[in-house]
N, C-alpha and C positions, 0 to 999 in steps of 0.2 A: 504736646503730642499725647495721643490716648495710650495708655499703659500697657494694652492689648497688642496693641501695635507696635509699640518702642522694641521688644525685646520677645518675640516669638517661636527663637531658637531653642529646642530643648535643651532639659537638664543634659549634662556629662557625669555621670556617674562610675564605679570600678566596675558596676556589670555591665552597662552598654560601650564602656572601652574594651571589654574581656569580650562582649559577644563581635564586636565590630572586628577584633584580632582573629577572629574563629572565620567569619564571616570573609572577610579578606583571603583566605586561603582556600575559601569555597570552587571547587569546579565550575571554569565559563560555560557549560555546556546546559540547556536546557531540559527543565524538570523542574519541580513541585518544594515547596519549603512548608514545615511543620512547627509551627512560634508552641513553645511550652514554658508555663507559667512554673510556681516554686514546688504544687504540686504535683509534678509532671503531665496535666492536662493539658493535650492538645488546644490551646485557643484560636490559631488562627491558621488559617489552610489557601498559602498563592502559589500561583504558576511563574515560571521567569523561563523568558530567550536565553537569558546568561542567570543562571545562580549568585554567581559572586556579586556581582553589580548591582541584583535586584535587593538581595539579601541584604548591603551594606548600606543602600539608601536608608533603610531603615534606623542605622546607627551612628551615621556620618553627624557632623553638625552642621544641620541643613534645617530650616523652617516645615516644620509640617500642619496639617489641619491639627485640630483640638484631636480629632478621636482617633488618629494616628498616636498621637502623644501621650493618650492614657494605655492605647494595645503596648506598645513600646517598652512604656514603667510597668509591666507587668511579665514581660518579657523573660525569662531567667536560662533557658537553653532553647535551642532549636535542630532540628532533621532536617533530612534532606532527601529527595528521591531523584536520579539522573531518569531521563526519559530520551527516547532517538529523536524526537521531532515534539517542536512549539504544539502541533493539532493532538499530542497524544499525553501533553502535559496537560492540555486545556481537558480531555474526559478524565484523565488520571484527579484532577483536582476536584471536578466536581462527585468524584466517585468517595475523596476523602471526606469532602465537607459533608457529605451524606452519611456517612460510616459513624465521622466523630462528630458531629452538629457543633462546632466552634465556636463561641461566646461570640465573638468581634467578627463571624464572614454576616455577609447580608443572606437572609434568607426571606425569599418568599412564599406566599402565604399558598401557592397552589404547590410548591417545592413537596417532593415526595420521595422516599428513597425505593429503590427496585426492591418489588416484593418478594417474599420469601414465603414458602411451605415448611411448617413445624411442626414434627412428632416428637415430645414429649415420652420419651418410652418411662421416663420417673412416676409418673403416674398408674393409678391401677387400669383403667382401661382409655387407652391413651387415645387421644382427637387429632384432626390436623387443624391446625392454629396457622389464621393469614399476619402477617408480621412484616413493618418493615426495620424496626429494631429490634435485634437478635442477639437474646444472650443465652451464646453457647454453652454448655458443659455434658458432663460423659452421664450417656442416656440419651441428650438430643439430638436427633436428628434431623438435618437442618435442609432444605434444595432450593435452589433458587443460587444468587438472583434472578429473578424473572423479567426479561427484556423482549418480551413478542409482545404482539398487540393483542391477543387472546387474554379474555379476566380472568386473572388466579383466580380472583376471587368468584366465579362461576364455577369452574373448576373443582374448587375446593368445594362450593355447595354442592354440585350433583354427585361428584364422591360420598359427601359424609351419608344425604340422603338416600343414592343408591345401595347403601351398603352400610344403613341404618348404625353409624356411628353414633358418638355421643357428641351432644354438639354445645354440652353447657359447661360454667368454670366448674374447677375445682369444687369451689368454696360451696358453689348449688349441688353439686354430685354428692357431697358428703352429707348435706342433711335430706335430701330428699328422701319421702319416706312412701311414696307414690309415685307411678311411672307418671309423667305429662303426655301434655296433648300430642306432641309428636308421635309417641309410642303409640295411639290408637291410630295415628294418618299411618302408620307403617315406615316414619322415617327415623324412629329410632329404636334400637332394639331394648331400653330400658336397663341398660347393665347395673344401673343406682340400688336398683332391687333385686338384683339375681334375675332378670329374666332370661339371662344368655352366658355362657360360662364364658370362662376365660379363653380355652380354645379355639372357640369354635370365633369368639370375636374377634380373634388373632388372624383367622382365617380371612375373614372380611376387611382386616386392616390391612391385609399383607397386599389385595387387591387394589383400595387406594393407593398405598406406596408404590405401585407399581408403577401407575401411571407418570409419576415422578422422577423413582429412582431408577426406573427399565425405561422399558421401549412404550410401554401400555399396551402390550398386544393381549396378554393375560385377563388384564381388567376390561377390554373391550368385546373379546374370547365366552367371558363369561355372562356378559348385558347380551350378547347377541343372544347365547342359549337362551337368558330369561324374556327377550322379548317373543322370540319364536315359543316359548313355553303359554305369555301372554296370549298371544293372537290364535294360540291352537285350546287356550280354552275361552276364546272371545271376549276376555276382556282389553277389548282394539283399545278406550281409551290409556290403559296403563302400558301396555305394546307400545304404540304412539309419542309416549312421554320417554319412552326408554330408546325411543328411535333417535327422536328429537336431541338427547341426551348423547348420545351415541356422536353423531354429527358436530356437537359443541367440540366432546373429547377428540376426534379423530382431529379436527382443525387443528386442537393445539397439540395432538402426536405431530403432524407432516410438520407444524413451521419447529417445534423441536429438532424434529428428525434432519428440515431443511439445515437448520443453524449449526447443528452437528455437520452437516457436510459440508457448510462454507468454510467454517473453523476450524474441521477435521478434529485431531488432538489438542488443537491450542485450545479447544473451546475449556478447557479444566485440565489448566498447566502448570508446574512450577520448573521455572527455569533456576539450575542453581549452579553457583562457581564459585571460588575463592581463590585468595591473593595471598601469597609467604614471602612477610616481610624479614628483617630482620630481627623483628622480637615479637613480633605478634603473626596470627592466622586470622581473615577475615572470609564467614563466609555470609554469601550473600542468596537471597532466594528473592526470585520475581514471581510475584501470583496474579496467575488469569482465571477466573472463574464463569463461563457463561461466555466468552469473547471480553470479558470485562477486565481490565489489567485493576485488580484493587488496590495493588501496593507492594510494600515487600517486609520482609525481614533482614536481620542482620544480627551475625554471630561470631563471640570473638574468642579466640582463648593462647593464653602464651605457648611460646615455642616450646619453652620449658614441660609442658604437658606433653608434648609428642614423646611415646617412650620406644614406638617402635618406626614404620613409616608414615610418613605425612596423610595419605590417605586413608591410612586403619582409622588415623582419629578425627577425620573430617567425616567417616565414613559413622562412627561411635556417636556423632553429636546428632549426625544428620538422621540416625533411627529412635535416639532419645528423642527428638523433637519430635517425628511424626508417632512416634509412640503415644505421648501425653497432649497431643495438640487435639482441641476440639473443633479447630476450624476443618470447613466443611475440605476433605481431600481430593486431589486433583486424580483426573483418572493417566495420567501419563505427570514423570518426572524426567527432564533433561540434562544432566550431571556434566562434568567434566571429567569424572571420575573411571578409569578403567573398564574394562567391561566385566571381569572380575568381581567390582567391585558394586557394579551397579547391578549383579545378580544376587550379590548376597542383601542389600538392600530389598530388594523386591520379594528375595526368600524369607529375611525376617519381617517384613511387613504380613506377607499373606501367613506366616504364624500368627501373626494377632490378627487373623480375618479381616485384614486390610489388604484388600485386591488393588495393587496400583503398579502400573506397567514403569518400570525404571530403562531408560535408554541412553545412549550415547548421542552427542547431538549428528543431524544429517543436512544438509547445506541447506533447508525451509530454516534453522532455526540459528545458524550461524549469528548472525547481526545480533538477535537476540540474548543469546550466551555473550557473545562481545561485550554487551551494554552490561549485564552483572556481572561479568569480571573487572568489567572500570569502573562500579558502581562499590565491588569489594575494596579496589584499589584505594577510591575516593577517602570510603567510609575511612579507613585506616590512617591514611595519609592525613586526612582532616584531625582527627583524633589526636594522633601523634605529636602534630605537628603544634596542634591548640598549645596555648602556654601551660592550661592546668595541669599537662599528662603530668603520670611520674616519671614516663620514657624521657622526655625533655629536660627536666630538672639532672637526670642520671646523666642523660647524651651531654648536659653541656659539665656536669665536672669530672667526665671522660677527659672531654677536653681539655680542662682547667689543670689536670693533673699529667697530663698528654699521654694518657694511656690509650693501649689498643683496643679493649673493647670496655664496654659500658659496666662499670662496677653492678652489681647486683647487692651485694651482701655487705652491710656497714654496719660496723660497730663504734658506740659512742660510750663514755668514761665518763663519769664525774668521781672524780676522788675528793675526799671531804673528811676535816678531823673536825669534830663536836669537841667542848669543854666537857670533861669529865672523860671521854674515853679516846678506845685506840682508836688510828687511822679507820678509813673503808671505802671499799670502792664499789661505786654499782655500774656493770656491764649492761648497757641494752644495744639489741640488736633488730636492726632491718632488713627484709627480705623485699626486692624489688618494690620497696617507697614503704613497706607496712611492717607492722612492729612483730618480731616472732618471738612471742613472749617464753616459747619453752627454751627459751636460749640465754634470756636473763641471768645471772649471776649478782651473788655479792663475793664480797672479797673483805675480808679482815688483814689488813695488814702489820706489819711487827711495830711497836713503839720503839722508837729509840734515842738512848740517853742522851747523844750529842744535838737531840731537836728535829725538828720535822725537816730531815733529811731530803730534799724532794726528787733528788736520780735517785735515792736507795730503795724510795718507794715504788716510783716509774716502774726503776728494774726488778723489784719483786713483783709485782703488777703482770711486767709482759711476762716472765717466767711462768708464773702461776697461769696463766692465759694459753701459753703456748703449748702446755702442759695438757690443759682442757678444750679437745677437739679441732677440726681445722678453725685456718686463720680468716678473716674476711679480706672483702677486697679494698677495702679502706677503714683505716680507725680514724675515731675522730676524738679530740678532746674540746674539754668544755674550759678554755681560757685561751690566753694572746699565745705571741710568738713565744715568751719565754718557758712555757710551758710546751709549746709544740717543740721545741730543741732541745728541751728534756727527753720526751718523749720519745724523738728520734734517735736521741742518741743512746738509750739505752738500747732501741730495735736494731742501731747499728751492732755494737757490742755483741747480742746474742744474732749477729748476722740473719736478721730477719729483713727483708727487703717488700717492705709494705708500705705505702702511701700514707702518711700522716696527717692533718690539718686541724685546724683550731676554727672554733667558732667564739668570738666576743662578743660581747652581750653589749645591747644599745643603751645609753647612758644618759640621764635626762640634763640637760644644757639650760645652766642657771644662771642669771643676772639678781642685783644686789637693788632694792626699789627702799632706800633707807634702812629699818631694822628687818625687810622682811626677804626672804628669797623668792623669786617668781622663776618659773618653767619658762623657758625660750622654745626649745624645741628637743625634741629625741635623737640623738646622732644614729646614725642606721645598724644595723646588724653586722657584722665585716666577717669573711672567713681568712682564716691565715692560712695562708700556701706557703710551706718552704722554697725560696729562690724566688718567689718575686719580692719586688720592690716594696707594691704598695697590695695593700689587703683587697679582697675581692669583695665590694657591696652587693647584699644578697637581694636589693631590690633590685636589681638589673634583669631576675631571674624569677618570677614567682613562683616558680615550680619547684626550681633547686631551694628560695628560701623555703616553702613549705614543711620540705623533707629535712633539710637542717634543723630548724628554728623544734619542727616536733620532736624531732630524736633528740636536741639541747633539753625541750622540757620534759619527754619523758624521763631521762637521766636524772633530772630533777626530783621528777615525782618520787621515783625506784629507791632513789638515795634518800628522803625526809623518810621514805616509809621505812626502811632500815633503822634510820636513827631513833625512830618511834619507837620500834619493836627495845630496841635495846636500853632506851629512858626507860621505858617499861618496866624492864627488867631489872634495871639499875637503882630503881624509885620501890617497886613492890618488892618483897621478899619472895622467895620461892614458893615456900608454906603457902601464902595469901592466895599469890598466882594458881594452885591448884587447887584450892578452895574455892 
């Protein structure tokens, strides 16, 4: 049998088991999936009826073609977008592949993304630049997408010539040292050279832009005067061109104006909602821009950050965000938010001369607010619930300890005596899964005559500890049970009623091959729980191992660099040392 064919199946790997886990708890609901490689580039952009299903085919162990099998092994996270219906995943997708051009979607060679109008205000006298990849930042001003059948790019040309912009790069503006030929046709005013101040070119820019960013009634306003100025001193051919010109622009004012009124507000919408879980806030924004649904965003931050009500600070993210965001802004936003709240939103926007009307939703947009608050739900839920979180690793030694809520704050010990000196202990502490290093301690403890004492030291340990600020919600030590009953039982004594546990280190498993020893296997990590039976293996968990396994080794680390400092010291003389 040919090789190719005997065994077809893909590799099984720890990331396409960890994506297929993630994947599995995906939302059945229809909407758009986003594959990202290791550096978070977007590579591949589909649609699914069902999310969960479409997504998982990809990690199952099922036979796929060759180039299924190379997108796959590159694979390292992926997003998600819910959408109301199959037909509105199906433009939602082709709108991404356009946005992010994906390594692995198929593209064709006539394939073009919706054009776009770009002013450049960085520049000294700034052009409009036809674009259909756009990169934003603060100065550009960006319109579009463009989705009428009228050519920007006509558009663009009888602007820049009407109103004798500049129509060449950068690169040519800076060294020319002579107007060009357009500047004797009258279609450019020569700004390379000083022939036109800054003013007054601002003036004629502000007229293009209008057409764009207003209605065009200004910039149509002012061709009408110049053609009647034309034909009242007889030059009909220049009149003529400005009529002609005139006709192009009104065409595509009415199918603007029309699309505006099909769309009403949605035509340039963010729909935004969020979900309050139990440890986290998610909020979520849907964007429409032009009729065009482009995508969304998604924003997370702990409960722990709420310092007053819930919506001050959904209310704090959501005007940082449009504060520093360069993307082109919606002319209406739909909140969930108070009406309160969606005033002071729209009052600090138009401080920063950001005009944008903030609303409460009204029964046209119901379903749509629906869809991002399930899409907030999702986001979080998915998140959560993935193995990697650190919520998960915490939620499940909640459990293990059968506490009522989710420890946050863990503190881990390693006590250690070196040959040559006293005992010491180093304290590290975790703040919800990460290390809060202003909370580190060391600890010198007493020597004593009768020998390494190990309650006497436990209980100067917790004293000295209890001493030095609040307690956490769980200590942990770095040895077996007979160390955890140490430990406990000193906490008993100073009636301290805190959660204990031991972590043992994995241990490599040796057979005897004549004179030599060979490695069998690793025996697993085990945490020690007082009252049960048998020890808790930490691979059942990779999220609780995670956060164990780091906080064992940074104890580690905290404790060698003690004993460093103090060999140091032990070995140089003082004199030396500050010399």
């Amino acid at each position: 049998m040919d090789d190719s064919v005997k065994d077809n199946k893909p590799k099984v790997t720890r990331v396409t088991v960890k994506l297929e886990e993630k994947a599995r708890i995906l939302p059945t609901k229809p909407g758009c999936y986003l594959m990202k490689n290791k550096d978070e580039q977007i590579i591949y952009v589909g649609k699914a009826k069902n999310l969960r299903s479409r997504v998982m085919s990809y990690f199952n162990n099922s036979a796929k073609n060759a180039k299924t099998e190379i997108l796959v092994s590159h694979i390292i996270d992926f997003d998600f977008i819910m959408t109301t219906s199959d037909a509105e995943s199906f433009v939602l997708e082709n709108t991404l592949i356009k946005k992010h051009t994906p390594k692995y979607n198929i593209r064709l060679k006539d394939d073009k993304s919706y054009p776009y109008a770009v002013i450049n205000n960085n520049e000294p006298f700034p052009r409009l630049e036809f674009m259909r990849r756009v990169k934003r930042g603060r100065g550009v001003e960006v319109f579009g997408p463009f989705v009428t059948g009228t050519n920007v790019w006509d558009i663009m040309r009888i602007l820049t010539q009407s109103f004798s912009l500049r129509d060449c790069k950068l690169s040519e503006f800076n060294k020319r040292k002579e107007p060009c030929l357009l500047y004797q046709m009258h279609q450019c005013s020569a700004p390379c050279v000083d022939k036109i101040s800054k003013e007054d070119y601002e003036i004629n820019l502000a007229f293009a832009r209008d057409m764009f960013a207003g209605s065009g009634s200004k910039t149509m306003r002012e061709l009408e005067k110049r053609m009647h100025e034309s034909a009242e001193a007889e030059e009909f051919e220049k009149a003529g061109i400005i009529r002609d010109n005139l006709r192009v622009l009104g065409e595509f004012a009415s199918q603007i104006k029309q699309e505006n009124a099909e769309h009403g507000d949605d035509k340039n919408l963010d729909i935004i909602a969020f979900y309050q879980g139990e440890i986290e806030v998610d909020i979520s924004i849907y964007m429409m821009r032009n009729g065009i649904l482009l995508g969304h965003k998604n924003f997370n931050f702990s409960n722990l950050d709420i310092v007053e009500e819930l919506e001050d600070s959904v209310l704090n993210y959501l005007f940082q965000y449009y504060s520093a965001t360069y993307d082109s802004l919606p002319s209406l936003i739909i909140t969930q938010m108070s009406e309160e709240h969606n005033e002071l939103l729209e009052t600090g926007m138009a401080a920063l001369e950001k005009i944008v009307k903030v609303r409460a939703p009204i029964k046209k947009y119901e379903s749509f607010l629906n869809l991002t608050r399930d899409h907030a739900f999702e986001q979080q839920r998915v998140r959560l619930l993935h193995e990697d979180s650190v919520y998960v690793g915490l939620n499940k030694l909640k459990d293990l300890l059968g506490l009522k809520e989710r420890p946050v704050v863990l503190e881990c010990f390693d006590v250690a005596i070196f040959q040559g000196s006293s005992p010491t202990a180093a304290q590290i502490v975790f703040h919800d899964g990460k290390p809060d290093k202003k909370n580190y301690r060391y600890y010198h403890l007493q020597e004593r005559p009768e020998g390494n004492n190990d309650f006497a030291m436990m209980r100067e340990l917790i004293i000295r500890r209890s001493d030095n600020g609040s307690l956490p919600d769980v200590f942990i030590v770095d040895g077996g049970l007979g160390q955890v009953n140490i430990f406990k039982e000193a906490l008993k004594e100073l009636n301290i009623n805190i959660p204990v546990i031991g972590i043992a280190k994995s241990k490599t498993l040796r057979s005897k091959e004549g004179f030599k020893q060979v490695e069998i296997k690793k025996s697993e990590e085990r945490l020690i729980i007082p009252g049960r039976s048998n020890p808790y293996f930490l691979n059942q968990n990779r999220s609780l191992f995670k956060i164990i396994v780091q906080m064992r080794d940074e104890a580690h680390r905290f404790s060698r660099k003690l004993h460093h400092k103090e060999e140091k010291k032990r070995v140089i003389p003082k004199k030396e040392r500050s010399f």
